[in-house]
C-alpha positions in Angstrom: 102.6 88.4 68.6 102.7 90.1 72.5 99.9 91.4 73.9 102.1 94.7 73.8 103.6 94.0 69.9 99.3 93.9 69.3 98.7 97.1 71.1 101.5 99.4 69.8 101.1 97.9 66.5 98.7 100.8 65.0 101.2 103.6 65.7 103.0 102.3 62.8 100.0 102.5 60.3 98.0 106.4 59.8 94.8 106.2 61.0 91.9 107.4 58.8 89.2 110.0 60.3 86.5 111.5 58.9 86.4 115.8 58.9 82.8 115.8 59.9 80.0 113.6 61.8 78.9 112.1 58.6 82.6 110.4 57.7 82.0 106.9 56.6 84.4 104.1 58.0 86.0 101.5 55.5 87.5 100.1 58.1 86.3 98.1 61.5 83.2 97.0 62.3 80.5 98.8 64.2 76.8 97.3 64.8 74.1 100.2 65.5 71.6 100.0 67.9 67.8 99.1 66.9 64.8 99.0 67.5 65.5 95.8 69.9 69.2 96.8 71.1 70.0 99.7 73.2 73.7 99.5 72.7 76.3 100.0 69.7 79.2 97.7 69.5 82.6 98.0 67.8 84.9 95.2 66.3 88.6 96.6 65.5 90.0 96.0 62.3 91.1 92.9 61.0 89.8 91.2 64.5 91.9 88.6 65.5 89.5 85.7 67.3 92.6 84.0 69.0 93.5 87.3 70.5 91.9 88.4 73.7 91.2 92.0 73.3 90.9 94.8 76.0 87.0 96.4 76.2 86.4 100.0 76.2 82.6 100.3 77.6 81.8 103.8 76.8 79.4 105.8 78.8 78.1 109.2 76.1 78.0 112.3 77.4 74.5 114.6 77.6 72.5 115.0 74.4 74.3 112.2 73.3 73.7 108.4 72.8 75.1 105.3 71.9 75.8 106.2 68.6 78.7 108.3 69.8 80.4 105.5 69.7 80.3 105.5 66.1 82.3 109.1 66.0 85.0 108.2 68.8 86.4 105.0 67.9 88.5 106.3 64.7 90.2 109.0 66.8 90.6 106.0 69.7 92.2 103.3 67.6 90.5 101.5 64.9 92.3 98.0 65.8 93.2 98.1 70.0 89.6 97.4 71.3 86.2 96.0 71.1 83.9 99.1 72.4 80.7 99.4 73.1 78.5 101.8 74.2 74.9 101.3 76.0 72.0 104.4 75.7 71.7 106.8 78.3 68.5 106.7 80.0 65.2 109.1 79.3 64.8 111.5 81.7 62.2 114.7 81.2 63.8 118.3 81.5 62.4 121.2 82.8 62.3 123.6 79.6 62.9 120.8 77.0 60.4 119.2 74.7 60.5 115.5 75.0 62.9 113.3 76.9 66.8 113.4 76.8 69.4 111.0 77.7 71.8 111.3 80.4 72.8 109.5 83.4 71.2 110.7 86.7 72.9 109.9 89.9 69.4 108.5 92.1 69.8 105.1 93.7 67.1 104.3 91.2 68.9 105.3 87.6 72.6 104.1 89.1 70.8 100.5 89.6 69.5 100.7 85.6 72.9 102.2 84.7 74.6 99.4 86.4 72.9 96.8 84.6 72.8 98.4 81.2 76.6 98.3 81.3 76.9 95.0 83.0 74.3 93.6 79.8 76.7 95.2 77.4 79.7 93.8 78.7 77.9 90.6 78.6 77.0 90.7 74.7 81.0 92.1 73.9 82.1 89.0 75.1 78.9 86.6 73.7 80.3 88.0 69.7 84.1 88.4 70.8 87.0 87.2 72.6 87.4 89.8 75.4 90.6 89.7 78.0 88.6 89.5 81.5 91.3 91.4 83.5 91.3 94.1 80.6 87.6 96.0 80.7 87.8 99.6 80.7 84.8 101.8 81.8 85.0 105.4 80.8 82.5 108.6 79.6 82.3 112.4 79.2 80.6 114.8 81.2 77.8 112.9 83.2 79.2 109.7 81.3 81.9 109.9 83.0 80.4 110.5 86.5 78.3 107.5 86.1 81.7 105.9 85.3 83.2 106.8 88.3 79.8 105.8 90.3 79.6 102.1 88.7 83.5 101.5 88.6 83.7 102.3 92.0 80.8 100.4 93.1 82.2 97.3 91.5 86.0 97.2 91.1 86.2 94.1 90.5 85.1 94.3 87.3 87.4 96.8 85.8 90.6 97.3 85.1 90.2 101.0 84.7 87.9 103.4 84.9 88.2 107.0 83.0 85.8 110.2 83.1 86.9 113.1 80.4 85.3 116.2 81.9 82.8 114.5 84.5 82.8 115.0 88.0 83.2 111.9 91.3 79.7 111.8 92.3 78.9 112.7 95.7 76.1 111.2 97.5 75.0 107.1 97.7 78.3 106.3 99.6 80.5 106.3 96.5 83.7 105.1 98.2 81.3 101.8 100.0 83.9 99.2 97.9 86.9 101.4 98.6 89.3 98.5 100.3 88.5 96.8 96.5 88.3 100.1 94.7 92.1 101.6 95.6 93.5 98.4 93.3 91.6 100.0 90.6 93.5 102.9 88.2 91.7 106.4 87.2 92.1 109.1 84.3 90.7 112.0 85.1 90.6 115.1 82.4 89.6 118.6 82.6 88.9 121.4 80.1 90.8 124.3 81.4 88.0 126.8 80.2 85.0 124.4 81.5 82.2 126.1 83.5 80.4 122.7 84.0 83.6 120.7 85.8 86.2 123.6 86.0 90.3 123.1 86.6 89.2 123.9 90.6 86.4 121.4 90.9 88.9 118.5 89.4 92.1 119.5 91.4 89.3 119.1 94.7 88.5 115.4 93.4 92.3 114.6 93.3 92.7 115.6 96.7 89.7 113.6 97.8 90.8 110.1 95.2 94.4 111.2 97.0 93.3 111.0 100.3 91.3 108.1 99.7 94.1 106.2 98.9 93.4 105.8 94.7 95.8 106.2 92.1 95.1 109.3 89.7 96.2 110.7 86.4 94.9 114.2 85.6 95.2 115.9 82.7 94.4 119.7 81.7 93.2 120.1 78.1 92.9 124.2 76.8 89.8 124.2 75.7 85.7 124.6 76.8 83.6 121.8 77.9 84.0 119.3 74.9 85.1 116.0 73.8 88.5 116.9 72.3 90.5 114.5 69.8 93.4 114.8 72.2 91.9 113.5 75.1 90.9 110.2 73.0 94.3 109.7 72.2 95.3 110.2 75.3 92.7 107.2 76.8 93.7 104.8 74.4 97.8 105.6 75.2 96.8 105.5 78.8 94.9 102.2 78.8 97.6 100.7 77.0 100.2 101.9 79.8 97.7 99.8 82.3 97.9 96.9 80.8 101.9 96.7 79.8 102.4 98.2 83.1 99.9 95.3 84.4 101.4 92.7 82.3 105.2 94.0 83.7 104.0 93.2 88.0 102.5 90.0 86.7 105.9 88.9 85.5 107.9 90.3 88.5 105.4 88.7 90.9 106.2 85.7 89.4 110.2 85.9 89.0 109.7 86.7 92.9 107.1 83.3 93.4 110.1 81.5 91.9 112.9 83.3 93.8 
């Protein structure tokens, strides 16, 4: 089986999604954080260990934490990835009782983002066979800003990087690894009726990704700021569009190398 017969093989089967947070899944694998694990990690059904699969690292979005994983993998794709998701960090907010999780954008909480991500990379591929080329960094909201920040910071490592709703962070030198960082592909989404990252903050980061020299997808979704199904979808079709497209230059390269 191709690496694109795998990929596009789910389309072909209905996927099964819960109508509310508390669905249960009788299908893939996920493994909870606790008490000595800051991370959740996802297994896609019937995981293949001869198969190198594509990672999804997903950053959650504000009020959130790792266990969003849990609720955005069904709508994803139940068999395409391994995924995994590392907490937020604990921040105090004026007005709030307690701590929240989010991901702040000081030199300080990038550095302990950075390695929270790189450590759950690093377990994905300890319990699974994970393609190297093929790890994709994405989030929502200030997820997806910290997405942007790490993924630009170290291109190398990804072969994507996606933030649903969540602003290019400004400050820290983000484009520092730019030479490295214009190989590297970016979905961008917007909600239309978004106060927090509105349709005219998003068309201003394509101009600036554009005139930095980065490839960009945008999309417009007709709703508030939220995590919409569509936009889910959408990742998982536009991830898989990177890596055919990838595989597709690999093999012209080569017919060229052997011209």
């Amino acid at each position: 089986m191709t690496d694109r017969d795998h990929l596009l093989q789910e389309a072909r089967e209905p996927r099964q999604v819960g109508a509310g947070p508390s669905f249960t899944i009788e299908s893939g694998l996920f493994t909870p954080a606790s008490h000595d694990s800051s991370r959740s990690l996802f297994a896609p059904l019937h995981y293949e260990p001869g198969y190198a699969y594509p990672l999804l690292v997903w950053l959650h979005g504000p009020d959130a934490d790792e266990g969003q994983l849990l609720r955005i993998m069904p709508i994803v794709s139940m068999r395409n990835y391994v995924a995994v998701a590392p907490r937020g960090l604990s921040i105090v907010r004026r007005g709030c009782n307690g701590e929240k999780l989010d991901w702040p954008q000081t030199p300080e909480h990038v550095y302990e983002a950075e390695q929270r991500v790189f450590e759950a990379v690093a377990a994905a591929r300890e319990r699974y066979n994970i393609a190297e080329q093929r790890v994709f960094l994405a989030g929502f909201d200030s997820g997806g800003t910290m997405a942007f920040r790490i993924a630009m910071g170290h291109p190398r490592r990804f072969g994507g990087v996606l933030s649903l709703a969540g602003r290019f962070p400004h400050g820290y030198a983000p484009f520092s690894q730019l030479t490295e960082a214009r190989r590297l592909p970016v979905f961008l989404c917007v909600c239309r009726d978004s106060r927090q990252y509105s349709p005219v903050d998003a068309c201003a980061d394509l101009r600036l990704l554009h005139t930095a020299g980065m490839s960009v997808m945008l999309r417009q979704y007709p709703c508030g700021h939220e995590l919409m199904p569509m936009m889910l979808r959408d990742l998982d079709r536009w991830i898989i569009d990177q890596i055919t497209s990838g595989q597709d230059r690999c093999a012209e390269a080569f017919r060229e190398e052997r011209a």
